[in-house]
N, C-alpha and C positions, 0 to 999 in steps of 0.2 A: 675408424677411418674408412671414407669409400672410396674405392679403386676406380678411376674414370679411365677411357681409354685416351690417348691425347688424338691432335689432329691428324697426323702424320698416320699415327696405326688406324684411325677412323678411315684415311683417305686408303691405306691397302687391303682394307678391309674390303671395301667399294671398289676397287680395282681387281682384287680374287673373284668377288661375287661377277664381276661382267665376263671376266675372262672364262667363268664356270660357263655362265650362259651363252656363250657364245660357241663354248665345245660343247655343250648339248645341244645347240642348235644343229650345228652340224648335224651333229650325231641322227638329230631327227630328221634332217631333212633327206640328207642320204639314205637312209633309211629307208625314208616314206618314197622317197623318187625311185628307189630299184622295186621295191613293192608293187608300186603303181605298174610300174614298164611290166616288170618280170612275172607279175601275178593278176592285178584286177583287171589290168586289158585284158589280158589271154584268155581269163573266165569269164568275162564282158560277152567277147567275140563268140566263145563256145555256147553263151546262154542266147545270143542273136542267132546262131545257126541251129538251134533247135529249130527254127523256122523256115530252114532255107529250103531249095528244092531239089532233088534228087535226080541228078542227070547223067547221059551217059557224057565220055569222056574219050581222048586217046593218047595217051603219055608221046611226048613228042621229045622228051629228055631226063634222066634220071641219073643220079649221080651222088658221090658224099663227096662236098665242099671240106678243103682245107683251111682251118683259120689260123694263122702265124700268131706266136701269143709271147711275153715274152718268159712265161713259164712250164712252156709247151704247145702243141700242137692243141686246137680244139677242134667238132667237127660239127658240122650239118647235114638232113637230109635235102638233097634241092632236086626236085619235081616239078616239068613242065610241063603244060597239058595244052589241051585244045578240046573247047567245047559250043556244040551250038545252038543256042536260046534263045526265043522267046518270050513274052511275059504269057503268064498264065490267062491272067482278066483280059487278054487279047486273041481271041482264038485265031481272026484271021493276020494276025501278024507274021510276017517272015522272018525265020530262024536269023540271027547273026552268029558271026563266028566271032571267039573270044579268046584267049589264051591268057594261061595264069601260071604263077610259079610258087604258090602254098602251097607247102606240103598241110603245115598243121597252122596253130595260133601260138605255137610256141617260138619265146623269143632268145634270140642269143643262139651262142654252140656252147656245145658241152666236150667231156675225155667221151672216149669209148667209139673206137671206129667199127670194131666189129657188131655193134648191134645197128646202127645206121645204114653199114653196110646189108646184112639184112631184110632192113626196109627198102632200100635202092632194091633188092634180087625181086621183090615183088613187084614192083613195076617196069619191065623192061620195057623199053624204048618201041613202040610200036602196039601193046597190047592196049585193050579196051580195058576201062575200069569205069568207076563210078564215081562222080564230084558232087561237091554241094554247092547251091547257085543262089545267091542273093537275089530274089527277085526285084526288088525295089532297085539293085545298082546290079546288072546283069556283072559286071566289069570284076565283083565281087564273090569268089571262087575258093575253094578248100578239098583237098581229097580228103583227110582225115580232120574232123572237128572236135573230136576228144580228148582227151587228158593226156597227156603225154609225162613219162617220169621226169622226165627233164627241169618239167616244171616247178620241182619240190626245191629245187634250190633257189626260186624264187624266196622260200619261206626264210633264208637266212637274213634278211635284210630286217626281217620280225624282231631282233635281239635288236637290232642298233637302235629302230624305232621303239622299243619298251624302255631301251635306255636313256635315251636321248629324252623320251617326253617324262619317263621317272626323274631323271637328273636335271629338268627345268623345273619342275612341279618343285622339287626341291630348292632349287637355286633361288630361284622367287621369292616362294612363300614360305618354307621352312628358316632360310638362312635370313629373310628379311624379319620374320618375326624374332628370332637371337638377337638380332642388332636391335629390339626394342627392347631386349628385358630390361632385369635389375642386374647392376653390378653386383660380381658375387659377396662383395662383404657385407654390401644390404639383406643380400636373399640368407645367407647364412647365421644372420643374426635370429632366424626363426628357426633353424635346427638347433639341438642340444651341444655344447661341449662336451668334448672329450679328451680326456687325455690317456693315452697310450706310447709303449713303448716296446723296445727288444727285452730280451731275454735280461741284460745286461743293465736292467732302466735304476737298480739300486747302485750302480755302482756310479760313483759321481767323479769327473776328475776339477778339480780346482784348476785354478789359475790357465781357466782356456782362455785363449786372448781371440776371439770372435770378432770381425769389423763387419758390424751392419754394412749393408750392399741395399736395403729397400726391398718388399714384397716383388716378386716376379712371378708371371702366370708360364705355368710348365706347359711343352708342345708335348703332344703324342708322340709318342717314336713311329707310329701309322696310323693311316685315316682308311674306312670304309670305302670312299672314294678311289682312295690308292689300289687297296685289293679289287677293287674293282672292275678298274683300267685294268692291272696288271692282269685277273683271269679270263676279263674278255680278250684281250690279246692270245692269251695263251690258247683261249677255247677256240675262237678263230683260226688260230692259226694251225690246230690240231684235227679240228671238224675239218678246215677247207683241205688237208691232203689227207684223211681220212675218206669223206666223202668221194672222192674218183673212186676210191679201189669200191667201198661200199655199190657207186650208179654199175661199174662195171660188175659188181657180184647180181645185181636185183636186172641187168640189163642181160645177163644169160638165164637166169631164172624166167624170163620175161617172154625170151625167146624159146623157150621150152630146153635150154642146154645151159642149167642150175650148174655151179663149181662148189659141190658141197663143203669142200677142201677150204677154197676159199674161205666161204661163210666162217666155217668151225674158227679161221685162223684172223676171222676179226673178230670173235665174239670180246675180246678182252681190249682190243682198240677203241672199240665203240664204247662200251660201259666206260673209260675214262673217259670218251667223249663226255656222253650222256653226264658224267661229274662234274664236268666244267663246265654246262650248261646249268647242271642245278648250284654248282657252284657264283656263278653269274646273276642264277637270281637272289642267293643267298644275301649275297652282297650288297646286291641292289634294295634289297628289304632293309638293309643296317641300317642304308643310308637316312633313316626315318626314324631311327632311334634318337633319344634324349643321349646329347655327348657330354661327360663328364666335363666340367672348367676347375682346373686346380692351381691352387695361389700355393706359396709358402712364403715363410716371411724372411729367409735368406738364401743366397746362392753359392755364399760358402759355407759346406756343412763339413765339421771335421769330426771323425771318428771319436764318439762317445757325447757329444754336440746334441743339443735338441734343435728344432727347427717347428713352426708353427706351421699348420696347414688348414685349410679351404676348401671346400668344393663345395661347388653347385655344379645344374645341370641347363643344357641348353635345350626346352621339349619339355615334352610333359614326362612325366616322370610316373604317374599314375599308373602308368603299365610296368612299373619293376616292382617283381615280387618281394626283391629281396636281393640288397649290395653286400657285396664283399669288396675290402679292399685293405690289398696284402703288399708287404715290404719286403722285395726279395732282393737276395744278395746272388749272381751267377757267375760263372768261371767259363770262359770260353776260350777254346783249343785249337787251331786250325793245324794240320799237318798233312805231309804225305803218306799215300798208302796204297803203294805198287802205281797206278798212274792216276788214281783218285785222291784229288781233295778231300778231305774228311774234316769236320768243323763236331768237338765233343762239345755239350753241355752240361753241365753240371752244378742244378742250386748248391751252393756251401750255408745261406742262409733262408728261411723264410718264416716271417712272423703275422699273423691276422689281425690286422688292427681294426676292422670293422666289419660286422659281421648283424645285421638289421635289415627287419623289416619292419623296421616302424617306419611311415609315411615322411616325418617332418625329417626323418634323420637321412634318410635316403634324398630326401628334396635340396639337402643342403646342412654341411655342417660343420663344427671349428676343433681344432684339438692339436697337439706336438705331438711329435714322432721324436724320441732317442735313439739312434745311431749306434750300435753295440760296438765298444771301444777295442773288442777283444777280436775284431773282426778284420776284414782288410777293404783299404779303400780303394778308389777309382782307378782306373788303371788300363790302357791302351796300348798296345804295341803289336806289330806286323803280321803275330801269332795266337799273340795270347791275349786276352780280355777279363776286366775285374766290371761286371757293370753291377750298377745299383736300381732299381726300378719300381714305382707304384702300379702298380697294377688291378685296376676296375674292371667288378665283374658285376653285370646288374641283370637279374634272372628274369625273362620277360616269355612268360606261358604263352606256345602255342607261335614264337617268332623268332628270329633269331637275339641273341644274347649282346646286351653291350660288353663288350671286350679292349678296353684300352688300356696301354702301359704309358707310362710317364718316367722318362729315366733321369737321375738325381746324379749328381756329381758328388759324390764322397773324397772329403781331403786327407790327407794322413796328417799323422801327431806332428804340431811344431817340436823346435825344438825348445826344453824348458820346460814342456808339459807335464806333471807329473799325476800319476795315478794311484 
C-alpha cells in the first residue's frame, strides 16, 4: 500500500515551509542591516581616511554623552573641534574654518563609562590636537580614524546572518526537495525486512483484541530547528550580559589599568559562552542532515502487541556510516530537593533493533517491533512518567550525528487478556 499525504497536510506542509522562510528572512535581514551599520561602514570610512589629510585642530568641547536605554545607561565619546583648511591642489586658496563633532567612525554607545571617560581627559576643552580632513569634502573631519574595541560588537549581528541565510538555503531547497520524494512505503520497499523484537518476543499472549486504527507517521519529540532557536536564544542572551563585563575588563587593559581579578573571574563565563556559540553552529549543521520518516502500522499498541514499522529518510543518506535504532522504555521522576526541582531518569527497558551499515537498509526499511508484555506501559502524571520511545542514531564522519527520538504510546493489558 502507498501512503500519500492528503490535501489538507499537503496545504500545512506549504504553510510551515513560508512561515520558516519568513523567520529566516528576518533573521537575515536583521542581521545583514546591523552588519552593514555597525561594521562595513565604520571600516569603509577607516579605509577612506587612510587618505585624508593631517591637520592641526582645537577641541572646542569634549565630554561622555549619556544614552537612556531601557536596559541601562550606554555611553559615548563626543568631541568637538575646529579646524582650518584648504584644499591641497590649491596653494593660493584661503583657509576656511570648519567645525566637526567625530570623535571616531564608530557607531552606536556602548557600557563602560570609565574608559570614554579617559578619552574625554585627553582632549580638554581648549588644547591643540591633530584631526584628519577629507579633502575632497573639507566638511569631512575625524580626530581618531582607527579601530575602536567597540566595534567588535558589531560582529554579533554575524550569527543572525549565518543563521538566517543557513536556515533559507534550507527552507528552499532542502525542504522543497522532501516534498518531492517517494512516499515512504515505496522507498522502503528497496530495503530489506526485518523483524525484531524485546526480550519477551517468545512469549505470545492470545486473545489480544487489537482494533486497527490505519498506518500513522510518528512526530519527533524535537527538531534540529527547535534546538536551534532554543541555543541561539540562550547564547544571545548569555554573550549579550557576558559581553559588558568582558568590553569593561579589555577597556582597563586597553587603558594600561588591566583588572586581573576580573579576567581570572570570567574565565569560566566565557568558555560557556564560547559553547553556546559552538553549540549554534552545531545545530545549525543538523539542520542538513537526512531526517528519519517513520510509519507504524497501529496507534494502539498494547503491552506484548506487535506493531509493524517503516522508515525512510528525507536527504541523502549516503553520508551515514552506520544506523542504529533502539526501543527504549524510561521512568521519569520529578520531585523536591531543598528548593530544587530535580527530574531522575532512569531506562527500565532498552533493546537494539537495528544496528547496519548496509547502504539499502540504512536508506529505508520494514519490519515489527514486539512490546515486552512483562513491562509497563504508558503512563503520565504531574510527577511521574512511563514514556516509550524509538530512537535514531545515524553516525555521520566528520559532522554532527542524526539524533531523533520518536515516542510510542504503549497500552496496558485489557481486561480478559491472558498470558
Amino acid at each position: 500500500m502507498t501512503t500519500t499525504k492528503s490535501i489538507s497536510a499537503k496545504t500545512k506542509d506549504a504553510n510551515g515551509r513560508g512561515c520558516l522562510i519568513l523567520f529566516f528572512t528576518i533573521f537575515f535581514l536583521a542581521g545583514s542591516g546591523f552588519f552593514i551599520g555597525f561594521v562595513v561602514l565604520p571600516v569603509a570610512n577607516m579605509i577612506r581616511a587612510t587618505s585624508w589629510v593631517e591637520t592641526p585642530c582645537k577641541i572646542l568641547a569634549s565630554k561622555v554623552k549619556t544614552h537612556d536605554g531601557d536596559d541601562g545607561d550606554t555611553y559615548s565619546v563626543y568631541v568637538c573641534f575646529e579646524y582650518y583648511f584648504a584644499p591641497p591642489t590649491n596653494a593660493e586658496a584661503e583657509k576656511k574654518r570648519y567645525v566637526s563633532e567625530r570623535y571616531s567612525f564608530m557607531v552606536g554607545s556602548t557600557s563602560g563609562y570609565s574608559g570614554k571617560e579617559e578619552i574625554v581627559k585627553r582632549y580638554p576643552v581648549g588644547s591643540k590636537r591633530t584631526c584628519y580632513v577629507n579633502s575632497s569634502d573639507p566638511n569631512e573631519a575625524v580626530i581618531d580614524p582607527g579601530f575602536q574595541w567597540g566595534m567588535l560588537f558589531g560582529l554579533i549581528p554575524v550569527v543572525f546572518m549565518v543563521i538566517g541565510g543557513a536556515g533559507l538555503f534550507w527552507a528552499i531547497f532542502r525542504m522543497g526537495n522532501e516534498d518531492k520524494g517517494n512516499s515512504i512505503s515505496s522507498k522502503a520497499q528497496g530495503g530489506s525486512r526485518i523483524r525484531f523484537g524485546g526480550k519477551a518476543e517468545k512469549k505470545k499472549i492470545p486473545n489480544r483484541r487489537i482494533t486497527s486504527t490505519g498506518e500513522i507517521e510518528l512526530k519527533a519529540t524535537s527538531s534540529p530547528f527547535k534546538n536551534l532557536i532554543g541555543v541561539t536564544v540562550l547564547g544571545l542572551f548569555w554573550n549579550g550580559i557576558i559581553s559588558i563585563f568582558v568590553y569593561e575588563s579589555y577597556s582597563g587593559w586597553g587603558m594600561g589599568h588591566p583588572d586581573y581579578v576580573l579576567m581570572i573571574f570570567l574565565i569560566p563565563f566565557v568558555a560557556v559562552g564560547i559553547g553556546l556559540i559552538v553549540g549554534i553552529f552545531y545545530y545549525l549543521l543538523s539542520l542538513f542532515n537526512p531526517r528519519p520518516v517513520v510509519r507504524i502500522g497501529n496507534d494502539h499498541i498494547p503491552l506484548g502487541g506487535t506493531v509493524s514499522l517503516k522508515w525512510s529518510f528525507n536527504g541523502d543518506t549516503s553520508r551515514i556510516r552506520r544506523l542504529k535504532i533502539e526501543l527504549i522504555g524510561r521512568e521519569e521522576a520529578t520531585y523536591t530537593r531543598g528548593t530544587d526541582t530535580v527530574t531522575d531518569k532512569e531506562e527500565f527497558y532498552k533493546h537494539v533493533l537495528v544496528d547496519t551499515t548496509s547502504a539499502a537498509n540504512i536508506n529505508a526499511g520494514i519490519g515489527e517491533i514486539l512490546i515486552p508484555f512483562d513491562t509497563m506501559h504508558s503512563f503520565e502524571a504531574s510527577n511521574n512518567k512511563i514514556i516509550w520511545e524509538l530512537h535514531f542514531n545515524g553516525d555521520i564522519k566528520l559532522w554532527p550525528d542524526v539524533n531523533e527520538s520518536f515516542k510510542l504510546k504503549i497500552y496496558p493489558l485489557a481486561p480478559g487478556d491472558e498470558i
